[in-house]
N, C-alpha and C positions, 0 to 999 in steps of 0.2 A: 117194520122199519128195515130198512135196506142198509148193512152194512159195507163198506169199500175198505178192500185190502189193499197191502202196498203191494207194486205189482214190479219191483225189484231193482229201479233205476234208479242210481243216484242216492240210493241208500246212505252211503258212507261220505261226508260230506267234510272237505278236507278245508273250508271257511267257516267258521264259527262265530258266532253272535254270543256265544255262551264262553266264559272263561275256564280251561282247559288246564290237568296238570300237563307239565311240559316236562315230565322224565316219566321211563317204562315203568309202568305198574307193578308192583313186585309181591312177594308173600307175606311181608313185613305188612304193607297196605293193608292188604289185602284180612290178614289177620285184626290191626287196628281198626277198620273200618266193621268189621264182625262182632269186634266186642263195642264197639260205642252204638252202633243199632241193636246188639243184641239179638244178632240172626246168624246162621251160615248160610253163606250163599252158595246156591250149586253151581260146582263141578263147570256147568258149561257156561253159564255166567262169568266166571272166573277165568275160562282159556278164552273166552271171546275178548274180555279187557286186559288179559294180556297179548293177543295179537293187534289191537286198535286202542288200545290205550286209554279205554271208554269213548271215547270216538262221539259223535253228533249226531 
């Protein structure tokens, strides 16, 4: 089976079909969101939505 990767264009897609928070992601979130899935999420997970916001 022949996998296809993304090949880096248009990644970050600033229209959305998907409903989006609309203020920056903070540690506060980010902490709430940890305890109600019951996970920590890593480190670069966590600085990538805070530069995109969770992004699309």
């Amino acid at each position: 089976m022949k996998k296809e990767f993304y090949q880096s264009e248009n990644f970050w897609s600033d229209d959305s079909k998907y409903k989006r928070i609309d203020y920056p992601i903070n540690d506060e979130i980010i902490k709430k969101t940890e305890i109600i899935l019951d996970v920590k999420l890593p480190s670069s997970l966590v600085d990538l939505m805070k530069i995109k916001n969770g992004g699309d």
